[in-house]
mmCIF file as gemmi writes it, N, C-alpha and C atoms, coordinates in Angstrom:
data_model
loop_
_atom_site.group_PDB
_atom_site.id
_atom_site.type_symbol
_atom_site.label_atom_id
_atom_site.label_alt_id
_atom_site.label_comp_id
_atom_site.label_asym_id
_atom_site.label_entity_id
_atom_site.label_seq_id
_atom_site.pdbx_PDB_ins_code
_atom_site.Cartn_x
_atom_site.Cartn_y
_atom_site.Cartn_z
_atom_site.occupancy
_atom_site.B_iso_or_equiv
_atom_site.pdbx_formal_charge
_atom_site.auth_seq_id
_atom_site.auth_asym_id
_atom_site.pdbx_PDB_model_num
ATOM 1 N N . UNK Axp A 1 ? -0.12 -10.588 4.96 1 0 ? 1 A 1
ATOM 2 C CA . UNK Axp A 1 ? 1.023 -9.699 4.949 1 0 ? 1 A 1
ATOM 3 C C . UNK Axp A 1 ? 0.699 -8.483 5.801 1 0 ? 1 A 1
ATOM 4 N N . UNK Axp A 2 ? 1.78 -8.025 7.295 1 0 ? 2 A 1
ATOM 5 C CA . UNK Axp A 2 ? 1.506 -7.108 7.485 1 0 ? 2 A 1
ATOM 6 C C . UNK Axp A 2 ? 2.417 -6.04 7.429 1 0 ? 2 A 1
ATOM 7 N N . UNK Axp A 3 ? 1.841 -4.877 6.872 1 0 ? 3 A 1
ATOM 8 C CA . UNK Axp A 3 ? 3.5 -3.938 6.521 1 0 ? 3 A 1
ATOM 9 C C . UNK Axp A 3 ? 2.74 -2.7 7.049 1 0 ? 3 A 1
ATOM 10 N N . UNK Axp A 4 ? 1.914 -2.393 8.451 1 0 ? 4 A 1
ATOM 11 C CA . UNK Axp A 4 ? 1.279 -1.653 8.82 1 0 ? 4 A 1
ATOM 12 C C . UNK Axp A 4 ? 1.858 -0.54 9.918 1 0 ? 4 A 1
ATOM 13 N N . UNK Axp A 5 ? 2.698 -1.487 10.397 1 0 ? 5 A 1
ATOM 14 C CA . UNK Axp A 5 ? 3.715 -1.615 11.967 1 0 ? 5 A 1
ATOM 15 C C . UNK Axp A 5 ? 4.45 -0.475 11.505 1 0 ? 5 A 1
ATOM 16 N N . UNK Axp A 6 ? 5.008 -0.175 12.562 1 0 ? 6 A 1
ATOM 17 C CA . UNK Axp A 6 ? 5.782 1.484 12.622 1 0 ? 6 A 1
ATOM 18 C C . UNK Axp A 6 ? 7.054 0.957 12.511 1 0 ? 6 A 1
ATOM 19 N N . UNK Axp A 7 ? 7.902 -0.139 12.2 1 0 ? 7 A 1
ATOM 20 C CA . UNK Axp A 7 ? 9.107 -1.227 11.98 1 0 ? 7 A 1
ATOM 21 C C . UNK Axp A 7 ? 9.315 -0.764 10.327 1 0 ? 7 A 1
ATOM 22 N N . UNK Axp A 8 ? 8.277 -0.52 9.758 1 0 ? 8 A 1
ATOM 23 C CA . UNK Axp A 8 ? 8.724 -0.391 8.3 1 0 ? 8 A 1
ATOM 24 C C . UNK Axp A 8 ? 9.388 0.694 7.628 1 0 ? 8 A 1
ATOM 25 N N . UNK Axp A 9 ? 9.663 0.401 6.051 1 0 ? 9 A 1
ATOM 26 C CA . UNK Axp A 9 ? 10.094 1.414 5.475 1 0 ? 9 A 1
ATOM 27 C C . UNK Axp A 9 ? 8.594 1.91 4.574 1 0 ? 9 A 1
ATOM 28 N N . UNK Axp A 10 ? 9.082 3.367 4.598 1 0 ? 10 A 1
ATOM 29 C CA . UNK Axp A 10 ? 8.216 4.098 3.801 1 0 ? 10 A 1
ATOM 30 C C . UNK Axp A 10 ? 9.144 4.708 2.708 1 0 ? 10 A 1
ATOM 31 N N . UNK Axp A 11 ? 7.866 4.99 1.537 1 0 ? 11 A 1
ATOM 32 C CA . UNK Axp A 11 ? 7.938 5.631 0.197 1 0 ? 11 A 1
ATOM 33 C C . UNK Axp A 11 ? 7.623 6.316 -0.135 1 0 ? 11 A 1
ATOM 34 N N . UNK Axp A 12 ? 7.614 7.83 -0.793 1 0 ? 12 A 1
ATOM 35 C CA . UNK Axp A 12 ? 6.281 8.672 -1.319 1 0 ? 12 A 1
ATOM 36 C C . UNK Axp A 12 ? 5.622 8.215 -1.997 1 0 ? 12 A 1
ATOM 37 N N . UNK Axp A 13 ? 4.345 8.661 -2.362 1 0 ? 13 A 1
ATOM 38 C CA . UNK Axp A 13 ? 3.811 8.303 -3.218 1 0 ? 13 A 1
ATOM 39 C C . UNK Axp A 13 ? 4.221 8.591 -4.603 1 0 ? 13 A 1
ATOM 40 N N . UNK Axp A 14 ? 4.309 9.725 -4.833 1 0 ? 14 A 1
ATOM 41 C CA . UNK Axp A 14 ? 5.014 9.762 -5.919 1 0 ? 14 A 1
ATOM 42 C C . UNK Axp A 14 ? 6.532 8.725 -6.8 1 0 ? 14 A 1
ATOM 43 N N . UNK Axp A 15 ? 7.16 8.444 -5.613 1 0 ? 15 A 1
ATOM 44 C CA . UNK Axp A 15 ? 8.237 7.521 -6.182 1 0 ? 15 A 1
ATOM 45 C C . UNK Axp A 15 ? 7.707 6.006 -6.158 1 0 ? 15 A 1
ATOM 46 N N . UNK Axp A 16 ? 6.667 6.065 -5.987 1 0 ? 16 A 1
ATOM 47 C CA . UNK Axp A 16 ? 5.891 4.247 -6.365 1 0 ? 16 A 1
ATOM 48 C C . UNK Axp A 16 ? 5.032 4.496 -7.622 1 0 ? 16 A 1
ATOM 49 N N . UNK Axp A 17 ? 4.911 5.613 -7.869 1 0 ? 17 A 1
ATOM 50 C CA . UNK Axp A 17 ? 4.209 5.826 -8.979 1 0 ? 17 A 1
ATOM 51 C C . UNK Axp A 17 ? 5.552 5.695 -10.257 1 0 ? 17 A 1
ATOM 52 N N . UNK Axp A 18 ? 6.779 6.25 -9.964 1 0 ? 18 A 1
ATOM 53 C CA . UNK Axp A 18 ? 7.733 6.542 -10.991 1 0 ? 18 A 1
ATOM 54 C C . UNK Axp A 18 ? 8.186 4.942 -10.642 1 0 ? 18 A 1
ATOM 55 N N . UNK Axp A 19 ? 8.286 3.971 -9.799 1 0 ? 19 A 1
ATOM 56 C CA . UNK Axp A 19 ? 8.629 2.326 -9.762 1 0 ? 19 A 1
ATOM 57 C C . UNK Axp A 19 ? 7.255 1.84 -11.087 1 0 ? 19 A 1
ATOM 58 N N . UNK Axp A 20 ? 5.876 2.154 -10.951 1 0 ? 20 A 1
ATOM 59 C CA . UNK Axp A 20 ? 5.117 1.878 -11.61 1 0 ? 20 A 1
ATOM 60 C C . UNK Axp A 20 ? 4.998 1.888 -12.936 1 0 ? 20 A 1
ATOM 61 N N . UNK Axp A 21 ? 5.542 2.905 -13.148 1 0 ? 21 A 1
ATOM 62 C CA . UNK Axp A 21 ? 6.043 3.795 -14.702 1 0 ? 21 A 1
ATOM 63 C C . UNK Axp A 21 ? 7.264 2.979 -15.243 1 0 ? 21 A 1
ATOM 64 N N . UNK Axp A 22 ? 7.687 2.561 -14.758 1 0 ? 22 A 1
ATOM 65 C CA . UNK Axp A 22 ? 8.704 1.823 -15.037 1 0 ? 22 A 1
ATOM 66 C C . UNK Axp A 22 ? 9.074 0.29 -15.833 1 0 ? 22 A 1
ATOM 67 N N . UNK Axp A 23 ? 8.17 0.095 -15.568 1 0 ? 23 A 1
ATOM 68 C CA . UNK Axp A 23 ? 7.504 -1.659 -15.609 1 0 ? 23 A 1
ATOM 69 C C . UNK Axp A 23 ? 6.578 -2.427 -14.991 1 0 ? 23 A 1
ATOM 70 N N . UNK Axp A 24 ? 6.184 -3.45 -14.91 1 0 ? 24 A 1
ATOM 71 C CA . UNK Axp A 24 ? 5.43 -4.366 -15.001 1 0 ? 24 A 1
ATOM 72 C C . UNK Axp A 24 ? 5.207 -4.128 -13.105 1 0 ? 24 A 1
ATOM 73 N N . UNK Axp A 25 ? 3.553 -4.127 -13.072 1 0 ? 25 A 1
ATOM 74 C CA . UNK Axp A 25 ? 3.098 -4.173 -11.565 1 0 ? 25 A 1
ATOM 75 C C . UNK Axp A 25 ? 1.889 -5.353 -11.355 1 0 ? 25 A 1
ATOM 76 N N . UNK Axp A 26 ? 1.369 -5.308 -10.487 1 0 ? 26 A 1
ATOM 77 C CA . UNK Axp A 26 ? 0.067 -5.996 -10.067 1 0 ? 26 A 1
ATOM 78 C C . UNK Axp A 26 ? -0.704 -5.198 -9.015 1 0 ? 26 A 1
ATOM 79 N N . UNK Axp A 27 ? -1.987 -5.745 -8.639 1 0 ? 27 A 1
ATOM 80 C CA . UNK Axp A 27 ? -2.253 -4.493 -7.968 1 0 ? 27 A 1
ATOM 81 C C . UNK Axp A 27 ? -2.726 -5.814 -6.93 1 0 ? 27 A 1
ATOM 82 N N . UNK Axp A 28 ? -2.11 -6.422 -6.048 1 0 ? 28 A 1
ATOM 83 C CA . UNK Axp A 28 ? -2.359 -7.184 -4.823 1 0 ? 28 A 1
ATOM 84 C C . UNK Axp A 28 ? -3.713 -7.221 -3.838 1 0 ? 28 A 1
ATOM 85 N N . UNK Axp A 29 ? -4.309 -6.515 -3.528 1 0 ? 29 A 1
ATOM 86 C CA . UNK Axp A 29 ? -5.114 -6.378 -3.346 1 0 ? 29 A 1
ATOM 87 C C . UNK Axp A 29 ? -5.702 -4.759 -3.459 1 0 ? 29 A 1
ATOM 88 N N . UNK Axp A 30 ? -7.165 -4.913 -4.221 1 0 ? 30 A 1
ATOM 89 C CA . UNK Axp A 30 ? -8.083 -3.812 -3.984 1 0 ? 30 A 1
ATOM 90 C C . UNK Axp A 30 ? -7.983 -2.613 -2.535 1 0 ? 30 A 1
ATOM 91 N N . UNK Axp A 31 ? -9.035 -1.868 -3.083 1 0 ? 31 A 1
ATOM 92 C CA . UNK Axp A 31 ? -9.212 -0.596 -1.854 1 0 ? 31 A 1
ATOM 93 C C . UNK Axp A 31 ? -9.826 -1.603 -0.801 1 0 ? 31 A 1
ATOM 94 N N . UNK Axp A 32 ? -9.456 -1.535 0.486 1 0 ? 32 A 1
ATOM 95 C CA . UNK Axp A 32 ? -10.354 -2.035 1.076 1 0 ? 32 A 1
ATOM 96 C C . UNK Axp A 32 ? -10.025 -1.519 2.764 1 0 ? 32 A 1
ATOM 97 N N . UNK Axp A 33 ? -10.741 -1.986 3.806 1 0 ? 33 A 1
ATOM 98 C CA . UNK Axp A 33 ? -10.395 -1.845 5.015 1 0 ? 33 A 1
ATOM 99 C C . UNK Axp A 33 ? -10.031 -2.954 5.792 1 0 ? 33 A 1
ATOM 100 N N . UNK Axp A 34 ? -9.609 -2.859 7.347 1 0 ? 34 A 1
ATOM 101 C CA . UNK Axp A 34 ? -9.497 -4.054 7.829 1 0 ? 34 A 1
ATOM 102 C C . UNK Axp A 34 ? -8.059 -4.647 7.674 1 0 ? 34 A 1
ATOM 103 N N . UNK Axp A 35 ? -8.082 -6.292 7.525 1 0 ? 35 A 1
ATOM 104 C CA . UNK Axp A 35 ? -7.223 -6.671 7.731 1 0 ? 35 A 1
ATOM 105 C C . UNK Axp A 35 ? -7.411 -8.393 7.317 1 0 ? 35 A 1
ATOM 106 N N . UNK Axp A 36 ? -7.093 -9.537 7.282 1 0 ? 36 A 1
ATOM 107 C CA . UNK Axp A 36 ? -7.32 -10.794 7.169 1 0 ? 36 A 1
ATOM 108 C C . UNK Axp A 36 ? -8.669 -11.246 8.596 1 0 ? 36 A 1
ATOM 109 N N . UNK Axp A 37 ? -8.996 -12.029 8.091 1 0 ? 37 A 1
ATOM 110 C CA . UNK Axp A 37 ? -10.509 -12.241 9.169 1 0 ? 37 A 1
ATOM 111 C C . UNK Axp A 37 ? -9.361 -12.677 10.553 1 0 ? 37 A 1
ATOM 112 N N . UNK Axp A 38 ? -9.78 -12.335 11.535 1 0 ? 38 A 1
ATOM 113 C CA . UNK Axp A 38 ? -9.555 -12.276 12.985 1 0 ? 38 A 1
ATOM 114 C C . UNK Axp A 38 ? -8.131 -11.973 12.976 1 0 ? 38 A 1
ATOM 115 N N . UNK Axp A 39 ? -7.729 -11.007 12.42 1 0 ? 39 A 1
ATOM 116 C CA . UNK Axp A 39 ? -6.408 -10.141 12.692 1 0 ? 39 A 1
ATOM 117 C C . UNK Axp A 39 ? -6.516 -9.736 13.596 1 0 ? 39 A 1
ATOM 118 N N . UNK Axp A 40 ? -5.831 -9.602 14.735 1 0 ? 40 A 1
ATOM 119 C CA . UNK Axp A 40 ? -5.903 -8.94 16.418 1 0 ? 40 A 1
ATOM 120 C C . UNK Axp A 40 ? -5.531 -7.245 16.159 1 0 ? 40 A 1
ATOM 121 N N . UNK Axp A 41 ? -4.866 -6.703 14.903 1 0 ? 41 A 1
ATOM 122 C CA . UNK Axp A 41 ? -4.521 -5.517 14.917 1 0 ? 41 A 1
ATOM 123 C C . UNK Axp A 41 ? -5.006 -5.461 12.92 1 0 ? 41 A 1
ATOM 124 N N . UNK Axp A 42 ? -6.184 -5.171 12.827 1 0 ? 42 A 1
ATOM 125 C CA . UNK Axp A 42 ? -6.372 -4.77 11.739 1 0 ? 42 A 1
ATOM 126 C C . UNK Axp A 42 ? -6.132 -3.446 11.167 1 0 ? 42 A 1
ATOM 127 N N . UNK Axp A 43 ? -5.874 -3.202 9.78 1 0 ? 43 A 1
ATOM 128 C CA . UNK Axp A 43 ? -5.262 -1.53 9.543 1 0 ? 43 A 1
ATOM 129 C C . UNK Axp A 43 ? -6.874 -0.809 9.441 1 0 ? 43 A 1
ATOM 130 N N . UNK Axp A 44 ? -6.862 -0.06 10.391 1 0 ? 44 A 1
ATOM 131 C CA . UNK Axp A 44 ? -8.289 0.63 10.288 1 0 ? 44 A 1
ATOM 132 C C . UNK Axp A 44 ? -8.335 1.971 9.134 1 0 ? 44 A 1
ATOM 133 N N . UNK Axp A 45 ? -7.335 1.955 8.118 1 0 ? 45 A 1
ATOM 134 C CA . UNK Axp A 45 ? -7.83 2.78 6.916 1 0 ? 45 A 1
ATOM 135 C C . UNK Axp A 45 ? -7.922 2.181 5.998 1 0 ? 45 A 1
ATOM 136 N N . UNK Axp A 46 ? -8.433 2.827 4.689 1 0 ? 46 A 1
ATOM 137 C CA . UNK Axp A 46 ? -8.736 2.313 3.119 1 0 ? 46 A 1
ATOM 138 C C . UNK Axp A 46 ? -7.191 2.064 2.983 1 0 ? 46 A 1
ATOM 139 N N . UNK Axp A 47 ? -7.444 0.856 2.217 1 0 ? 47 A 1
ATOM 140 C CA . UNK Axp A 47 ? -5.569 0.658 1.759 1 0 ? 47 A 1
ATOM 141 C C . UNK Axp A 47 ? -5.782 -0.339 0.842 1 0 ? 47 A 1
ATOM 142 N N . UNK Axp A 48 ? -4.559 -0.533 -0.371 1 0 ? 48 A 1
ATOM 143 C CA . UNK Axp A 48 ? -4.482 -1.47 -1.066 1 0 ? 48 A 1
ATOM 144 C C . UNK Axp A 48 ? -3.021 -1.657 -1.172 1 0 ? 48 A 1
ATOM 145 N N . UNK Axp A 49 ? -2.144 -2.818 -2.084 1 0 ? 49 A 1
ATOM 146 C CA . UNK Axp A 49 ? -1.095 -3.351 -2.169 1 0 ? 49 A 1
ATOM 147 C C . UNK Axp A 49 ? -0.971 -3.392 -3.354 1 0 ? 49 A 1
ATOM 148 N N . UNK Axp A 50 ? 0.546 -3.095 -4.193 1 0 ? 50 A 1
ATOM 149 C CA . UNK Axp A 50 ? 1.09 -3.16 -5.295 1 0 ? 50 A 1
ATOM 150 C C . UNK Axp A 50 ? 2.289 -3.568 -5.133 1 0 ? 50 A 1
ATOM 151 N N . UNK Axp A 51 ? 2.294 -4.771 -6.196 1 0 ? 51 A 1
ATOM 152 C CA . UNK Axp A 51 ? 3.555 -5.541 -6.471 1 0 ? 51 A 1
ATOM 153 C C . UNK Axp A 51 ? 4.322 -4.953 -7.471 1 0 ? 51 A 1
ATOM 154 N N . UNK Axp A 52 ? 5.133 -4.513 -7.16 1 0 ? 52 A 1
ATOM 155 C CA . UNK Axp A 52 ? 6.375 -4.282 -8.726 1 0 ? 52 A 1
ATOM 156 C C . UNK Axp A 52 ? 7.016 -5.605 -8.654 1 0 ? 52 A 1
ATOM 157 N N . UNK Axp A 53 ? 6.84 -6.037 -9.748 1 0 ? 53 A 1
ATOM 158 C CA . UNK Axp A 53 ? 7.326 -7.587 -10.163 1 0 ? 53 A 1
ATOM 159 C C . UNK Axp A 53 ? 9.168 -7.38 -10.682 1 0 ? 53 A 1
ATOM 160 N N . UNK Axp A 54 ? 9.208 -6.329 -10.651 1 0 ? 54 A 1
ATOM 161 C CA . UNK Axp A 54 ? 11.086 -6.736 -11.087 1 0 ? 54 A 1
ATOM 162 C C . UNK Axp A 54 ? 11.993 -6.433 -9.641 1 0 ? 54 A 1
ATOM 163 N N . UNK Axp A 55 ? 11.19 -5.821 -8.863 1 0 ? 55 A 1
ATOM 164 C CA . UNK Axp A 55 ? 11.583 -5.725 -7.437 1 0 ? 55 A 1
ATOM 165 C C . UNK Axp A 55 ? 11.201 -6.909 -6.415 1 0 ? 55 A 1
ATOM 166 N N . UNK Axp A 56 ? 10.063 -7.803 -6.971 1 0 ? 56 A 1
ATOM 167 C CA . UNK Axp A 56 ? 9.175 -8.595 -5.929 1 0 ? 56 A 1
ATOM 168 C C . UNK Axp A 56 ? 9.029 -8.044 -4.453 1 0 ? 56 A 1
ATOM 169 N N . UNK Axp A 57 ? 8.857 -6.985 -4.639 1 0 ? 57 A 1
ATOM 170 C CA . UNK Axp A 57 ? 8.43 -6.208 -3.524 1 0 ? 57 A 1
ATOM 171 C C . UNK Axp A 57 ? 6.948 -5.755 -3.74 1 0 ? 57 A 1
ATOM 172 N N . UNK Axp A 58 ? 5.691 -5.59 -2.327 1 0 ? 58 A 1
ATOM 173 C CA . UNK Axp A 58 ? 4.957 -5.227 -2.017 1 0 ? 58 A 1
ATOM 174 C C . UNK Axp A 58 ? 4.653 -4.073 -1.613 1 0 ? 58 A 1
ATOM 175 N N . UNK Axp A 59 ? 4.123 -3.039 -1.99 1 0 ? 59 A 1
ATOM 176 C CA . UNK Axp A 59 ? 3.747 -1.817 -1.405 1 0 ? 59 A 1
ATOM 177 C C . UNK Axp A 59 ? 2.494 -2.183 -0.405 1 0 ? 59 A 1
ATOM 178 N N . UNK Axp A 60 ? 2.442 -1.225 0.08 1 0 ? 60 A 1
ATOM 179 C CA . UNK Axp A 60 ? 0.903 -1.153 0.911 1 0 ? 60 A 1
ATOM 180 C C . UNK Axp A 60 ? 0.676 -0.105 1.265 1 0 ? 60 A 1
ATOM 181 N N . UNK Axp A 61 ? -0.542 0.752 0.574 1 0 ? 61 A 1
ATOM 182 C CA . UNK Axp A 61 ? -0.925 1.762 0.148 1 0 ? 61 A 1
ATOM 183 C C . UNK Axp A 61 ? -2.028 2.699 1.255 1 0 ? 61 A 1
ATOM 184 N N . UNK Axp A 62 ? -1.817 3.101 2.035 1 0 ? 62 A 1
ATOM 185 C CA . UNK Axp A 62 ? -2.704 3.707 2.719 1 0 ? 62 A 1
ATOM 186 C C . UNK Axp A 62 ? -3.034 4.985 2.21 1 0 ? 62 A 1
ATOM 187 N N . UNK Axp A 63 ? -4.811 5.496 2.252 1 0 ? 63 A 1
ATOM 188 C CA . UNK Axp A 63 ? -5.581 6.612 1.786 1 0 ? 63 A 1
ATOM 189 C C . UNK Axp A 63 ? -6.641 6.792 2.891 1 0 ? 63 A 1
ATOM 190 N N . UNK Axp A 64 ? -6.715 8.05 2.707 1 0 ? 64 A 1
ATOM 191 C CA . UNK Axp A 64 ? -8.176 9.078 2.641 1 0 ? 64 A 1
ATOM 192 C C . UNK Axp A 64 ? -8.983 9.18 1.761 1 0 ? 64 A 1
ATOM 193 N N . UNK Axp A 65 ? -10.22 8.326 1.902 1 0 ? 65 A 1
ATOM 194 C CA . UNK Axp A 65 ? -11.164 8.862 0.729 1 0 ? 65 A 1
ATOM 195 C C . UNK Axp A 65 ? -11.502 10.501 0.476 1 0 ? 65 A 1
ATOM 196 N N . UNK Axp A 66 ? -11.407 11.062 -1.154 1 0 ? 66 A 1
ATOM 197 C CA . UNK Axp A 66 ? -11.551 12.51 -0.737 1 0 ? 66 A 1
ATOM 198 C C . UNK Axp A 66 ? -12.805 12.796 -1.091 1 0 ? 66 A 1
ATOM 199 N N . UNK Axp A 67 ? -13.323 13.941 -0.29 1 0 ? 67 A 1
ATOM 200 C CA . UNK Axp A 67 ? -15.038 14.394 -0.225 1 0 ? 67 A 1
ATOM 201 C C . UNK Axp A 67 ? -15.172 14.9 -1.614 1 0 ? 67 A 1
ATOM 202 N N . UNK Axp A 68 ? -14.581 15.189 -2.636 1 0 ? 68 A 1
ATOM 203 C CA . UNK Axp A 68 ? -15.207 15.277 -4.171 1 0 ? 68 A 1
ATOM 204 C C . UNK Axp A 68 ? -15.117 14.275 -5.048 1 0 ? 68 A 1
ATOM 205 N N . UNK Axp A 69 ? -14.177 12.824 -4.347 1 0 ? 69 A 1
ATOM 206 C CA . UNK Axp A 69 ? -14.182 11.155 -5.018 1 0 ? 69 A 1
ATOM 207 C C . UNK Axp A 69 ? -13.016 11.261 -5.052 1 0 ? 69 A 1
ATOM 208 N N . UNK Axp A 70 ? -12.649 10.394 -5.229 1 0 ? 70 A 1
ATOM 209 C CA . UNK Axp A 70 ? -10.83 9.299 -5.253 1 0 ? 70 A 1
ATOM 210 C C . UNK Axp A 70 ? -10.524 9.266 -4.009 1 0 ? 70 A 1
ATOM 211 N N . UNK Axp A 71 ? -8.893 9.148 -4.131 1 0 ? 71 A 1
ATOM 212 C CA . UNK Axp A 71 ? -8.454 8.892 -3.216 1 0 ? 71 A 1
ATOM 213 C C . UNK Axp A 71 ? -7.311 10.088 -2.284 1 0 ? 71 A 1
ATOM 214 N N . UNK Axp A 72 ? -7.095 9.957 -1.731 1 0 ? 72 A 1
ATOM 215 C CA . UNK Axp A 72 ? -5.689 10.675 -1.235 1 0 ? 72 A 1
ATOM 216 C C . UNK Axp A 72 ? -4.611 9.715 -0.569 1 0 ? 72 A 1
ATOM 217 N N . UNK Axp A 73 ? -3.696 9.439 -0.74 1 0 ? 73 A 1
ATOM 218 C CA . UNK Axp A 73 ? -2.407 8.44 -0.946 1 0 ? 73 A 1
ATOM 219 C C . UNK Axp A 73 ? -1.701 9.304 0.897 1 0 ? 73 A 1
ATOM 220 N N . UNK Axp A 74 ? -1.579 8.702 1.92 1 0 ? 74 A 1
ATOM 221 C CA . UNK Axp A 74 ? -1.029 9.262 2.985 1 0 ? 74 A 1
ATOM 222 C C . UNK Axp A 74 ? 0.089 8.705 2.978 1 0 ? 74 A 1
ATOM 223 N N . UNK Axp A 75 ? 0.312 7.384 3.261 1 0 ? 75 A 1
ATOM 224 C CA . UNK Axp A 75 ? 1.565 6.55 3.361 1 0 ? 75 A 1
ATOM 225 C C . UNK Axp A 75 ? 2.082 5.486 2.877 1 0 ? 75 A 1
ATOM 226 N N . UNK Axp A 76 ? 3.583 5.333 1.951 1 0 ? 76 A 1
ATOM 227 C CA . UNK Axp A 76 ? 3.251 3.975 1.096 1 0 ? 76 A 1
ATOM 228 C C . UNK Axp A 76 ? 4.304 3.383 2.391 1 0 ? 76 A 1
ATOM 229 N N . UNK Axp A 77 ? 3.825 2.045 2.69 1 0 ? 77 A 1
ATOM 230 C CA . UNK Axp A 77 ? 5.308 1.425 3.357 1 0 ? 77 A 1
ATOM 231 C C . UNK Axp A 77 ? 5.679 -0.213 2.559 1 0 ? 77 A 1
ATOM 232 N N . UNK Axp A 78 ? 6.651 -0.635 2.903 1 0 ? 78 A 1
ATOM 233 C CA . UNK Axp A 78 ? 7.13 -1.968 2.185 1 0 ? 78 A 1
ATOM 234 C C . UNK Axp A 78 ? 7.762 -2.6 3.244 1 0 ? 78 A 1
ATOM 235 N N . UNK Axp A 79 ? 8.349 -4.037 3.435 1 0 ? 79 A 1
ATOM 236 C CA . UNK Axp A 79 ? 8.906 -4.978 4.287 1 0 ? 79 A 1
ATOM 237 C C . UNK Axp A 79 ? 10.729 -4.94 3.683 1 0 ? 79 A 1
ATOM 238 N N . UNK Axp A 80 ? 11.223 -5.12 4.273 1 0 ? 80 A 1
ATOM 239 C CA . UNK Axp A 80 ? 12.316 -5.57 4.289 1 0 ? 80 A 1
ATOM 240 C C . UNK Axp A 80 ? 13.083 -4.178 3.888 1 0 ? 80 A 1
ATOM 241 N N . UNK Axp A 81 ? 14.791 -4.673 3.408 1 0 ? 81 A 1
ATOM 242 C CA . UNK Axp A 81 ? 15.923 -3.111 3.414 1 0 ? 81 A 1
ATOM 243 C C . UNK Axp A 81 ? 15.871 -2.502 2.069 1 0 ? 81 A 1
């Protein structure tokens, strides 16, 4: 799945957190970097994916690791209208 592309829609973070709060999620994939093995355009930041299951929609979560630990949340984007 790529939802990296400048084609997408974005979310705050905060309003994926209040979709989260809401009901039932998954967390699609972990923190991680990169992209699927030999992706020609891998996402070169920490990012992970969350499913809200009553939407069947995918988030994809891009961060900044922060210099005292966690994370910092820059951009959520999703596929489709």
């Amino acid at each position: 799945m790529r939802v990296h592309g400048a084609t997408n829609n974005t979310l705050s973070a905060r309003a994926l957190l209040e979709l989260m709060s809401e009901g039932p999620w998954q967390c699609r994939a972990t923190a991680h970097e990169g992209g699927h093995p030999n992706d020609p355009d891998p996402d070169p930041y920490l990012h992970f994916n969350i499913r809200i299951l009553r939407q069947e929609r995918t988030y994809h979560v891009r961060c900044h690791e922060h210099r005292l630990g966690g994370v910092v949340v820059f951009q959520v984007t999703f596929q489709g209208a």
